[in-house]
C-alpha positions as CSV (number, residue, x, y, z in Angstrom):
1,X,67.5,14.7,-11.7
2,X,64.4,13.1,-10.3
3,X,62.4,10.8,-12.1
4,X,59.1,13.4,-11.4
5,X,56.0,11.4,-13.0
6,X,52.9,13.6,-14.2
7,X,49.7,12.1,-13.5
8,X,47.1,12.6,-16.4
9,X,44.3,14.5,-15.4
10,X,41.0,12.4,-16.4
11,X,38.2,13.4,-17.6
12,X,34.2,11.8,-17.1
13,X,32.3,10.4,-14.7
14,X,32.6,8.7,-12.0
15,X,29.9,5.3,-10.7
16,X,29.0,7.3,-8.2
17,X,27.9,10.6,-9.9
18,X,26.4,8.7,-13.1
19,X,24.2,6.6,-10.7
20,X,23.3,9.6,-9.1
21,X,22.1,11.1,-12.3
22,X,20.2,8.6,-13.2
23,X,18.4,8.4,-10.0
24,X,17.3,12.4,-10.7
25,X,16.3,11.4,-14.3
26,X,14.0,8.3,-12.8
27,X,12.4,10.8,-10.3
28,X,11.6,13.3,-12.5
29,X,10.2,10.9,-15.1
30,X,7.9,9.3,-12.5
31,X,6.9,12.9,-11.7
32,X,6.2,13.9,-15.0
33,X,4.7,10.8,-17.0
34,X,1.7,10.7,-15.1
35,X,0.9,14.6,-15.6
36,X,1.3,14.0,-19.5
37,X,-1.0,11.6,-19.8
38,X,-3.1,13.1,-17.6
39,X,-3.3,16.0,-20.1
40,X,-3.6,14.0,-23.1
41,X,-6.9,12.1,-21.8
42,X,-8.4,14.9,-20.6
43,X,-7.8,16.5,-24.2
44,X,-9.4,13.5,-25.2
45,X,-12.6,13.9,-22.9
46,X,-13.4,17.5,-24.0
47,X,-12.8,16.8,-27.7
48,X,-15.3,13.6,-27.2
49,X,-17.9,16.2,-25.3
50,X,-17.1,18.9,-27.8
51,X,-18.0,16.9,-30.8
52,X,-21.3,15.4,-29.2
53,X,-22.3,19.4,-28.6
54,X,-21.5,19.5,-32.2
55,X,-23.1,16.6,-33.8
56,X,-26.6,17.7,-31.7
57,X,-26.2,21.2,-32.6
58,X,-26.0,20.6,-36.0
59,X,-28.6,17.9,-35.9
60,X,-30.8,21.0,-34.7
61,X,-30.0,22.7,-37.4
62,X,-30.8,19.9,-40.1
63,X,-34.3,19.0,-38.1
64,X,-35.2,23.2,-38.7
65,X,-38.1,24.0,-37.4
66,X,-39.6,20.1,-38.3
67,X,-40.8,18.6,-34.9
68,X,-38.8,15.3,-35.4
69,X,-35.2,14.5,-36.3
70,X,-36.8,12.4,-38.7
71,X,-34.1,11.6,-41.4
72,X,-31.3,13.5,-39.3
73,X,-28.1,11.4,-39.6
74,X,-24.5,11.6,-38.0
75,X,-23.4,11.3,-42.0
76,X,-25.6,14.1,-43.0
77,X,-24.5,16.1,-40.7
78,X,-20.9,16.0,-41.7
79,X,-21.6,16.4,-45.4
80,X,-24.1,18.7,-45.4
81,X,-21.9,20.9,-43.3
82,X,-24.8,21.1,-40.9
83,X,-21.9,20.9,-38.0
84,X,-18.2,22.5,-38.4
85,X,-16.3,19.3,-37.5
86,X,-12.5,18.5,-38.3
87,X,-13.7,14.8,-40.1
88,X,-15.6,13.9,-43.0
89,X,-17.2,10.7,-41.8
90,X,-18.6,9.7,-38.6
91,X,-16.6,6.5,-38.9
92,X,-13.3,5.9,-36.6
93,X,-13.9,10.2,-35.7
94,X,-14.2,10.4,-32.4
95,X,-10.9,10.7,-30.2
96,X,-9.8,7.0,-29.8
97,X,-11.0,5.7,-33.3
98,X,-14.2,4.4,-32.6
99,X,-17.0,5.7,-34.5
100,X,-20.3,7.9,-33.8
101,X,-23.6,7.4,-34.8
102,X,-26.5,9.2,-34.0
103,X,-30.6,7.7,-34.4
104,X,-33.7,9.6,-33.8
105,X,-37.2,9.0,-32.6
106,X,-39.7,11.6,-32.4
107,X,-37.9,14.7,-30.7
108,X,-35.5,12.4,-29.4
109,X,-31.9,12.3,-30.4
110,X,-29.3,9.8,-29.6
111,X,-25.4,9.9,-30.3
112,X,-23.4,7.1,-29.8
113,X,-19.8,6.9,-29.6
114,X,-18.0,3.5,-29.9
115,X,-14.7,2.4,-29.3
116,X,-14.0,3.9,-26.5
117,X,-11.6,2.6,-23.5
118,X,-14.1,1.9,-20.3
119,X,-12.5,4.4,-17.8
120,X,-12.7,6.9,-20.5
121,X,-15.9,6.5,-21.2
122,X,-17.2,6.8,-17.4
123,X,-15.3,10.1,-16.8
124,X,-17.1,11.4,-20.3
125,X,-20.4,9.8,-19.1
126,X,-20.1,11.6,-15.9
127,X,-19.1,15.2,-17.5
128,X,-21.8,15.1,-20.4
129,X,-24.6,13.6,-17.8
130,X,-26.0,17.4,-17.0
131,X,-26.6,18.3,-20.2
132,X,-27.9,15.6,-21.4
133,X,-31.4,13.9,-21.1
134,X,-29.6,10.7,-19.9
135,X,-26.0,9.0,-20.5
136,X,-25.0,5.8,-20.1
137,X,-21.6,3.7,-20.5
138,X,-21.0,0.3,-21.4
139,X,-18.7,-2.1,-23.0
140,X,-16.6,1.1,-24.4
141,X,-20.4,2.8,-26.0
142,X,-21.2,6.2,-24.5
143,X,-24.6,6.3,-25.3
144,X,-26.1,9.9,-24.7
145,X,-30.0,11.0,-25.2
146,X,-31.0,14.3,-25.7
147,X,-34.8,15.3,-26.1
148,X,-36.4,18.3,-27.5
């Protein structure tokens, strides 16, 4: 009888298709990194916005129908409940940790928000700019004025 010699079949993969594969998976992570972050920053910006509408809103509400904002703090805003915000301190609140403060003169209200990464803070500078009396960025501080 002949000698008749099986050949195993083998199982996995081969250079060729793994290389392959990972070539797909680099592609689609390229593709798909950027839009994540995208998302998450811009998350960012309208939770920033959304809590300076808040913090000026509420500080409405604490001046009542006072024609100053005379003793209006970013503090006694949060405690007093004035505002419905997520935090219980103005400190390392907004959405990259830094911290907001808001000062007053006259009718005039001013909320600062610190800490905040420079590109950020231009895009939020340039959304919140309509609404607001004046906004300015610098050095991470989004410093917006509101009057009346």
């Amino acid at each position: 009888m002949k000698n008749q010699t099986h050949l195993k079949k083998q199982a996995g993969l081969t250079a060729v298709e793994l290389v392959v594969g990972l070539a797909v998976l680099a592609l689609v992570l390229l593709y798909a990194v950027p839009k994540v972050s995208g998302m998450f920053e811009s998350k960012q910006e309208e939770g920033l916005i959304s809590d300076i509408s808040f913090l000026v809103a509420g500080a409405k509400k604490m001046r009542g129908i006072r024609s100053t904002y005379s003793g209006v703090t970013c503090d006694g805003i949060v405690s007093q409940k004035y505002a419905s915000l997520p935090w219980d301190s103005c400190t390392g609140a907004n959405p990259q940790g830094g911290d907001y403060t808001l000062t007053s003169s006259g009718s005039t209200l001013t909320v600062t928000a610190t800490g905040l990464e420079t590109n950020f803070c231009s895009r939020v500078e340039n959304a919140i700019e309509p609404s607001a009396s004046t906004a300015a960025c610098s050095g991470g501080t989004l410093t917006v004025t509101f009057r009346g």
